[in-house]
DRENDO-1510 file (C-alpha; in Angstrom, 1 decimal, always signed):
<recs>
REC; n; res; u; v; w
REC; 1; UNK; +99.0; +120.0; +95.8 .
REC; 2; UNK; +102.1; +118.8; +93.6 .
REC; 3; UNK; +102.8; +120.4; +90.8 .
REC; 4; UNK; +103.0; +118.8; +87.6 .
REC; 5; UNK; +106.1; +117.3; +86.7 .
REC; 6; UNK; +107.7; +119.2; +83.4 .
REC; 7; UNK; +109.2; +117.9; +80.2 .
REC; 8; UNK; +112.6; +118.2; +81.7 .
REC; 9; UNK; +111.7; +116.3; +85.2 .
REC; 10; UNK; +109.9; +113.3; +83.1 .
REC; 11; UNK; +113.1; +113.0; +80.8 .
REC; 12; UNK; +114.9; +113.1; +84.5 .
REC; 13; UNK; +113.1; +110.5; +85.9 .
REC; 14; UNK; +113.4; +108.2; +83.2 .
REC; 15; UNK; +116.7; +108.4; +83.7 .
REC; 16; UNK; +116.7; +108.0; +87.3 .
REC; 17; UNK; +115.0; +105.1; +86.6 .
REC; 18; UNK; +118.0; +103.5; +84.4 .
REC; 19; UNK; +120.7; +104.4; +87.1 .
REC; 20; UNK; +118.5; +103.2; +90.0 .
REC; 21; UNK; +117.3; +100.5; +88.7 .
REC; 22; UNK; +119.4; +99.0; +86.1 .
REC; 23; UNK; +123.0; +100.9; +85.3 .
REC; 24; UNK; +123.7; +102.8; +88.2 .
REC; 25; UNK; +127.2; +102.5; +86.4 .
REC; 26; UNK; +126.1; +105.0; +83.9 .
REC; 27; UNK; +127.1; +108.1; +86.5 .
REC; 28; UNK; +129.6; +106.3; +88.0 .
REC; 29; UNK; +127.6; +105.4; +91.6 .
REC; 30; UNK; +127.1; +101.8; +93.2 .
REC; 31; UNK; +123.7; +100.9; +94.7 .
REC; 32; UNK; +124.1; +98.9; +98.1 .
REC; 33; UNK; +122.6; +95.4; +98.5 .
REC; 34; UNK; +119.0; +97.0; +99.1 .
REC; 35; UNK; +119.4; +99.0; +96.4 .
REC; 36; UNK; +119.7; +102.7; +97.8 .
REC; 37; UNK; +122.3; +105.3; +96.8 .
REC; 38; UNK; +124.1; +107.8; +98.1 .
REC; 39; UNK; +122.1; +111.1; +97.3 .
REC; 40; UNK; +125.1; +113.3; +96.9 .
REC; 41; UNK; +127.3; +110.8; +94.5 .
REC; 42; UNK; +124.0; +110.7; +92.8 .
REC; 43; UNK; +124.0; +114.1; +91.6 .
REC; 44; UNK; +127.7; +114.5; +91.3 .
REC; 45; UNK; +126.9; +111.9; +88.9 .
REC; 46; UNK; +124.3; +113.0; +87.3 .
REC; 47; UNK; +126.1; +116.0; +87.0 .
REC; 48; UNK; +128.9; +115.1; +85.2 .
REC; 49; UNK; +126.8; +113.3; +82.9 .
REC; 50; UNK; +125.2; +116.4; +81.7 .
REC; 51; UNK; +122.2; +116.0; +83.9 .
REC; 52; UNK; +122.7; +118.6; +86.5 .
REC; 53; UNK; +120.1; +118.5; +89.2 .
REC; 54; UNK; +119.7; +119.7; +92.7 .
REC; 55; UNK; +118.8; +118.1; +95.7 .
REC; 56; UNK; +115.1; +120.2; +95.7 .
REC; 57; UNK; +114.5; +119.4; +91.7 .
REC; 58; UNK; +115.4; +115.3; +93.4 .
REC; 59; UNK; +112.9; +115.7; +96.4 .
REC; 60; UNK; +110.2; +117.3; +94.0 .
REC; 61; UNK; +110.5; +114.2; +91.4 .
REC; 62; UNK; +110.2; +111.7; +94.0 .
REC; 63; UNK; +107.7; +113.2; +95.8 .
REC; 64; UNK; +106.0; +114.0; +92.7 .
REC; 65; UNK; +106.4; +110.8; +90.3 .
REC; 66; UNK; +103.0; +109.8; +89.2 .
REC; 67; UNK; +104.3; +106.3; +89.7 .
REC; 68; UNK; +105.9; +106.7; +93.4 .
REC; 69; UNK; +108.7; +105.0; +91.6 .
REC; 70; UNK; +111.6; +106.0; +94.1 .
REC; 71; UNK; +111.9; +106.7; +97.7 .
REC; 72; UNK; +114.2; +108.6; +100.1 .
REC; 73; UNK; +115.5; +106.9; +103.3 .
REC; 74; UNK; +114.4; +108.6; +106.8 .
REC; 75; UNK; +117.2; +111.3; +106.8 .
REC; 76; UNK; +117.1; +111.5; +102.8 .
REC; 77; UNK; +120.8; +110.7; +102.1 .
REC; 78; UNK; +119.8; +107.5; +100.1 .
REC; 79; UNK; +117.7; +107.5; +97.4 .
REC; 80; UNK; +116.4; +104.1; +95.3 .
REC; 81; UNK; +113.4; +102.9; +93.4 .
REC; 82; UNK; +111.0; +100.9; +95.0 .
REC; 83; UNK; +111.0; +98.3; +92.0 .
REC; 84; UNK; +111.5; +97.3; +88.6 .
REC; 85; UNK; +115.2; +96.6; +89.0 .
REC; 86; UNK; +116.7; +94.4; +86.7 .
REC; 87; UNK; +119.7; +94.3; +89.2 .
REC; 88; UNK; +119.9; +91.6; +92.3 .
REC; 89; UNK; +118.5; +93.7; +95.4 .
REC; 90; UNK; +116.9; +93.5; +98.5 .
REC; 91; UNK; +114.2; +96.1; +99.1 .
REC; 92; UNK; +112.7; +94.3; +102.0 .
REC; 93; UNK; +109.6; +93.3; +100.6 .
REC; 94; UNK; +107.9; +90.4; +103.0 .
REC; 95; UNK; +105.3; +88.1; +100.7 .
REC; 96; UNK; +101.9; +89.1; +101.1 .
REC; 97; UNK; +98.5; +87.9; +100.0 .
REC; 98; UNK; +97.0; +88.8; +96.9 .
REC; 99; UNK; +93.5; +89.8; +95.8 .
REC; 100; UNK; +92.2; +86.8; +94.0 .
REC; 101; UNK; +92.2; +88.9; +90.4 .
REC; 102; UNK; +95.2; +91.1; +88.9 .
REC; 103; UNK; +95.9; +92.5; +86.0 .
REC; 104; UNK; +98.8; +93.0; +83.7 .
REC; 105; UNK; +99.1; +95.3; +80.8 .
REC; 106; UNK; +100.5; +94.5; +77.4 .
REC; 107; UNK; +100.1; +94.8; +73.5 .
REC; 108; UNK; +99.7; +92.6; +70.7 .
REC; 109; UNK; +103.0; +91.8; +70.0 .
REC; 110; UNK; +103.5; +89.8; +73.0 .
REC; 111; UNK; +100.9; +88.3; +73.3 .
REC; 112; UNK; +102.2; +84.9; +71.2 .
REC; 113; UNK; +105.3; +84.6; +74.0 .
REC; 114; UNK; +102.6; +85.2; +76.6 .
REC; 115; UNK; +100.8; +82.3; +75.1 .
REC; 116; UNK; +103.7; +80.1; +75.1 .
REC; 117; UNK; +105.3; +81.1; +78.2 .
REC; 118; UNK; +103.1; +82.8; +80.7 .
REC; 119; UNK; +104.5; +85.9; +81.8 .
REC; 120; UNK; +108.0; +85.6; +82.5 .
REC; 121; UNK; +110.2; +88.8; +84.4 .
REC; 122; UNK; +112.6; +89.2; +81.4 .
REC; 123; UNK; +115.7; +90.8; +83.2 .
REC; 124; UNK; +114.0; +92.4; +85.7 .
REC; 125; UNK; +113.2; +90.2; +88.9 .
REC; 126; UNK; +109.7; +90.6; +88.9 .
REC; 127; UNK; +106.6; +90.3; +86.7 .
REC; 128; UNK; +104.3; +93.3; +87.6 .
REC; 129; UNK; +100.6; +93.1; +88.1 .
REC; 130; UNK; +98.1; +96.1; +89.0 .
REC; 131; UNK; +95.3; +96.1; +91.4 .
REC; 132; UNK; +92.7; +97.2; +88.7 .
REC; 133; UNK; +92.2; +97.0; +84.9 .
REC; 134; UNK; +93.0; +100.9; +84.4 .
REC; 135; UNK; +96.6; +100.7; +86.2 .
REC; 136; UNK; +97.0; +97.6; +84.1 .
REC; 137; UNK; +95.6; +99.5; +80.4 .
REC; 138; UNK; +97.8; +102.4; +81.8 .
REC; 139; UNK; +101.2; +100.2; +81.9 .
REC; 140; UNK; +100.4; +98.5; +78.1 .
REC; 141; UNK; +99.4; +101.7; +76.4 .
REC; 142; UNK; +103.2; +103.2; +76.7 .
REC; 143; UNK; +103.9; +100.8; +74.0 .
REC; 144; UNK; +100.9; +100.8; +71.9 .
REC; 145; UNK; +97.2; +99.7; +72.0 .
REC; 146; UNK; +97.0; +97.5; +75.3 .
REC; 147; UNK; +95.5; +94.2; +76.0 .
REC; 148; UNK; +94.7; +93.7; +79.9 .
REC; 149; UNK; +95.1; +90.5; +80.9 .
REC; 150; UNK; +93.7; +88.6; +84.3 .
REC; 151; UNK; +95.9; +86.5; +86.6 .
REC; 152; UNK; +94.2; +84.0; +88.8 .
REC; 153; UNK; +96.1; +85.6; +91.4 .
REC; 154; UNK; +94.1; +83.6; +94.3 .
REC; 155; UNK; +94.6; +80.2; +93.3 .
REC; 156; UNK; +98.3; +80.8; +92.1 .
REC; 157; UNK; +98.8; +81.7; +96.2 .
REC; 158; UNK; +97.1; +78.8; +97.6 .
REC; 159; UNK; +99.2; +77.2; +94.7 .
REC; 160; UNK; +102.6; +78.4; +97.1 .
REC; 161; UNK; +103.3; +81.1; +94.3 .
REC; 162; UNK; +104.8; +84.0; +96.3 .
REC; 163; UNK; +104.1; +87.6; +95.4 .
REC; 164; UNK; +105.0; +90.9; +97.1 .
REC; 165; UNK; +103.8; +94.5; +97.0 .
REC; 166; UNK; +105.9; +96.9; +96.4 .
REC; 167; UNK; +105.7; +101.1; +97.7 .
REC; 168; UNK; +104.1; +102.1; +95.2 .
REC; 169; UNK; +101.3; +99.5; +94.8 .
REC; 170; UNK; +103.0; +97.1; +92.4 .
REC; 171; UNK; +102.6; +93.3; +92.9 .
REC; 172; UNK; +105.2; +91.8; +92.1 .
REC; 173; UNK; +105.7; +87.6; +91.5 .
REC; 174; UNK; +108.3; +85.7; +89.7 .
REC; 175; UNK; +106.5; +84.2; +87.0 .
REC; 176; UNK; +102.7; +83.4; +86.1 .
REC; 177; UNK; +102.6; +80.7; +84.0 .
REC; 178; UNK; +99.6; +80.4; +81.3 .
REC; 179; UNK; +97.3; +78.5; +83.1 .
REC; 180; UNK; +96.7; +81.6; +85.6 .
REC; 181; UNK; +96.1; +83.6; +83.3 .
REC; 182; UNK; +92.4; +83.5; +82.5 .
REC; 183; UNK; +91.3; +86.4; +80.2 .
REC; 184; UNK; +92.6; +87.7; +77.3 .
REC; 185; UNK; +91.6; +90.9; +76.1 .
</recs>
């Protein structure tokens, strides 16, 4: 049974999440085109950068990450996340089929640009959807009350709209504009 991840691994992982997602730069490492990174300049980085971590305290927040959000490779040199880059990389994902309903978390203060615009990746190269209503509720209230909203997933695919699901669950689609989206609350 995993243990529960401490203060110290959350604070970690969020910062994982910046270097393997967006800045790898930030510890001095390069991802590769499908986004994976060395293991061992990882924690040399993260070790200069104050954020000493061994390779177990690594292997216990991946395997431990509520989320799933990173992933070893088969012999656990390579380490990445599985999505939510805001970087240009190639995890492999082939399109896939959606459910005909998903769901995307927000709050409030979006919801006017959401209105206007759909839902549009900002700088990461996905929107994200959840399977269910909870994920969805989950994902908004990290900033605040959420609002779930429902994407027309099914017609948007017969529409040609491609989506993709990532490791961890995660769809994943370029854009959905307003029209798709067809509840509010």
């Amino acid at each position: 049974m995993p243990k529960v991840a401490a203060m110290s691994d959350v604070r970690t992982s969020k910062f994982l999440a910046l270097i393997l997602r967006h800045k790898p730069e930030a510890v001095g490492i390069a991802l590769d085109p499908e986004g994976w990174a060395d293991v061992g300049d990882l924690l040399a980085g993260m070790k200069r950068n104050g954020h000493a971590l061994t390779f177990d305290a690594l292997a216990n927040i991946v395997e431990t990450n509520s989320k799933r959000r990173y992933a070893f490779n088969d012999d656990r040199t390579k380490i990445r996340a599985v999505q939510g880059h805001s970087r240009p990389v190639d995890v492999g994902l082939a399109p896939v089929t959606p459910p005909g309903r998903l769901y995307h978390g927000t709050v409030e203060r979006f919801i006017g640009s959401i209105r206007e615009k759909g839902l549009i990746r900002g700088t990461r190269l996905h929107v994200h959807l959840s399977a269910d209503r909870e994920s969805a509720a989950l994902v908004g209230k990290r900033r605040g009350q959420p609002i779930v909203l429902t994407v027309d997933s099914g017609t948007m695919a017969e529409r040609r709209h491609v989506f993709y699901l990532s490791e961890n669950g995660v769809w994943l689609t370029e854009h959905v504009p307003v029209g798709f989206i067809v509840a509010w609350r």
